[in-house]
N, C-alpha and C positions, 0 to 999 in steps of 0.2 A: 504493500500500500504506500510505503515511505518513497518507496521508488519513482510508483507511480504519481506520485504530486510536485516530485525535485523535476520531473521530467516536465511538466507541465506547468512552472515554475519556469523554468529552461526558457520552454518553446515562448511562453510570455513574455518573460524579458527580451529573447532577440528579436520578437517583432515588434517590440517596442522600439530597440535600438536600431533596427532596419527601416522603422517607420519617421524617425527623425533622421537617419543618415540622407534617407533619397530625400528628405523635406528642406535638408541642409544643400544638398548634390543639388539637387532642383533650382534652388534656389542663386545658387553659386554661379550654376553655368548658363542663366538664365540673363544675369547682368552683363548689363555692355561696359567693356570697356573702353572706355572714353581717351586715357592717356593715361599709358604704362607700358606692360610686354604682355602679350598674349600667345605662350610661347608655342611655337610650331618643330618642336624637335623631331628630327628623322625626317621633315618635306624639304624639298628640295627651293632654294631661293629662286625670282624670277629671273634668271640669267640672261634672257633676250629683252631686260632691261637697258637702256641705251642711254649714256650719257657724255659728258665733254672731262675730256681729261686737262690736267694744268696746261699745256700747251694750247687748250680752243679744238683739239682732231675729238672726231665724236666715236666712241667706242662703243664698247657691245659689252655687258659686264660678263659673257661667258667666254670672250676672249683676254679674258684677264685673270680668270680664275682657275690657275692649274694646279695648284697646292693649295696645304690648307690658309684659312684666309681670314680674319680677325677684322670683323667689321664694325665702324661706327656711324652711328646715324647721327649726324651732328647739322650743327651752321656755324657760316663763319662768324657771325657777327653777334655771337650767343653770350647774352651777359650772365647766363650762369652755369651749368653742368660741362660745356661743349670742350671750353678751353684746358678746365683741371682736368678732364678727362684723358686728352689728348696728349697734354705734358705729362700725364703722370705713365701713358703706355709709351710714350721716348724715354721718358727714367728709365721703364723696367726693361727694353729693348738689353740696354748694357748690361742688365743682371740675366737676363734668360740666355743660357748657355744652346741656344740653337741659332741655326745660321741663314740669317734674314736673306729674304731671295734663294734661296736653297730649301732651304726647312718651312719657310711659312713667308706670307706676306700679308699687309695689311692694306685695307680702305676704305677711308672716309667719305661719306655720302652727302652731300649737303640736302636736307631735308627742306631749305626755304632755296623758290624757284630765284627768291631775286641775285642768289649768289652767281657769280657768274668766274671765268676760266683763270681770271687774275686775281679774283679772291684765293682761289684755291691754288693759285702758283704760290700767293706771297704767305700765304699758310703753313704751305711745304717746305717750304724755306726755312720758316722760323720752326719748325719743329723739327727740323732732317738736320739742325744746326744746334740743336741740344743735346744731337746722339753722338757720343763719344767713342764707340765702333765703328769699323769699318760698316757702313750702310749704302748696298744699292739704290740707286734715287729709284729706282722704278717699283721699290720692294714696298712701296709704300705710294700709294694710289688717292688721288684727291679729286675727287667727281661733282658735278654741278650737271643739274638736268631740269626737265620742264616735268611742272604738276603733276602730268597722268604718270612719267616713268619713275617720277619719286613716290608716287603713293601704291605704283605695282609692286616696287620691290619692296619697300616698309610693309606695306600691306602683307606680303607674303612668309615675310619675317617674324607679324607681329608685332610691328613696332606703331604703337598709339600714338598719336599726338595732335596738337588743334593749335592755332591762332589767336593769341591773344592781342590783339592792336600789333604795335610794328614786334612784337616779341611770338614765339613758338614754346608750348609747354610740351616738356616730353621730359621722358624716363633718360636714366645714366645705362647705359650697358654696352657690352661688348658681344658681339654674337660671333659664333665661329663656325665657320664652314667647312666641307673636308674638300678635299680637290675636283668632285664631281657638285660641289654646292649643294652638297647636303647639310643642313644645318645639325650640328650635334652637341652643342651646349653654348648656353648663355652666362653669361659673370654678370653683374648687377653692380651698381653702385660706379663710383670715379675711382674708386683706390684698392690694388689687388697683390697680392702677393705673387711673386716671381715660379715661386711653384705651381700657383694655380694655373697660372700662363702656359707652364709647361707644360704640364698633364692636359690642357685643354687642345693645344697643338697636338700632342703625341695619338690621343683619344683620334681628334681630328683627322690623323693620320689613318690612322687605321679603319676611319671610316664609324667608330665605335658612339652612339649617342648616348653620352652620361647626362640627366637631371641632377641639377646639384642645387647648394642653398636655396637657388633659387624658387626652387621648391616652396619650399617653408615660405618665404618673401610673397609669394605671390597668394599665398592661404591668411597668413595671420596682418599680412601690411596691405594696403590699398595707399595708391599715390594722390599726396597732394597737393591739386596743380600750383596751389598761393604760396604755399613752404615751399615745393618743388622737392619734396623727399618724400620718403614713405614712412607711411605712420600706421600706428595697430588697426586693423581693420575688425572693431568690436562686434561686428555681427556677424563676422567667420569664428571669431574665436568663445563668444556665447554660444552658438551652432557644438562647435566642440565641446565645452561646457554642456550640455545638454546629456549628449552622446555620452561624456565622462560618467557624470550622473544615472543616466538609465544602465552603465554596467554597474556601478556600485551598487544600484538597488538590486540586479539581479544575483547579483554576489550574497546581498544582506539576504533577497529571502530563500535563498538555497540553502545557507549553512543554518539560519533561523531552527527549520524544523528539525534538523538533523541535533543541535543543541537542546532543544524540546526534551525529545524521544530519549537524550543519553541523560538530564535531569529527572526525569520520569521511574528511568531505570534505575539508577543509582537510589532511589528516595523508594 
């Protein structure tokens, strides 16, 4: 008889917990994301994207992408996320023991149409002149393109963002591609570790899609566009509050009778 009511106890509690998981999932994948990352791991970026490279010649971004490739979705004229972003992966270039233009490359995407071929020259300059290694100028990519081809490939990336007056609100990240333009991990934020850089390339390499923090980031944080960082996002993290709650209850009334039945007997 004992059996039979732990068991039915059981099946109660996990359709309870099933019943707020999809209420929670429901509700999660249901909201638009307006500006952040909507991560697309393991699809393929839109490579027949076409944009101008720092010279003004117009290219194809799947003639540019033969290894893996560390992409930023920026603008030039960005008064916050774009520029630390940018300075801090020429830092970490001299600390990541692989070999630019060999092992990997990178490319900045300018996300406002108004950038044009000599922003992006005089950008490359000032950053390909903070790296203290031997760097191929070509190993490092600064593109400018018109409306539809920057919202094809953002778009296909997952990368959120809107117009606020003469400014652009968007997310910090770094997205990395493998050499066929498969996307296979995202890093989040302006400031990374030289390791993480590593393994993202090597991954990349092999073609392998790892989820990482970002994970978490995108569950418990929601970005916001006025701070422009990301902050708790309390209706994911009550959601899981819930969820926590309905196992403890099923915990509490399983052992409940089972402590009954052994005071009963003892007395």
């Amino acid at each position: 008889m004992k059996q039979k009511i732990d068991i039915t106890f059981f099946r109660a509690g996990f359709l309870i917990i099933f019943f707020f998981a999809s209420l929670i999932l429901n509700a999660q994948s249901s909201e638009e994301i307006e500006v952040g990352i909507d991560e697309q791991l393991g699809k393929i970026l839109a490579l027949d994207s076409k944009f101008y490279n720092e010279a003004g010649e117009e290219v194809t971004v799947a003639n540019l992408v033969d290894k893996p490739t560390i992409f930023m979705f920026v603008y030039f004229d960005c008064p916050g996320l774009c520029n630390p972003l940018m300075a801090e992966v020429a830092a970490l270039i001299d600390k990541v023991d692989l070999i630019p233009g060999k092992d990997y490359q990178l490319i900045s995407v300018s996300i406002d149409e108004r950038d044009d071929f000599k922003d992006a020259a005089s950008k490359k300059a000032n950053y390909l002149a903070a790296i203290k290694k031997r760097f191929p100028a070509d190993a490092w990519r600064f593109l400018t393109g018109e409306v539809d081809q920057i919202k094809k490939i953002t778009g296909s990336a997952g990368f959120k963002f809107k117009k606020e007056g003469e400014e652009i609100v968007h997310a910090g990240a770094l997205i990395i591609t493998s050499k066929e333009g498969k996307i296979t991990r995202y890093l989040m934020g302006t400031t990374f570790l030289p390791f993480d850089i590593k393994m993202a390339l090597l991954e990349a390499t092999e073609g392998k899609v790892t989820p990482t923090v970002a994970k978490i980031l995108k569950f418990c944080y929601r970005y916001d566009p006025q701070g422009r960082q990301y902050v708790l996002n309390i209706t994911s993290i009550a959601g899981a509050g819930i969820i926590l709650m309905a196992i403890v209850f099923v915990i509490i009334i399983s052992i409940k009778p089972g402590r009954k039945n052994k005071v009963t007997k003892e007395s």
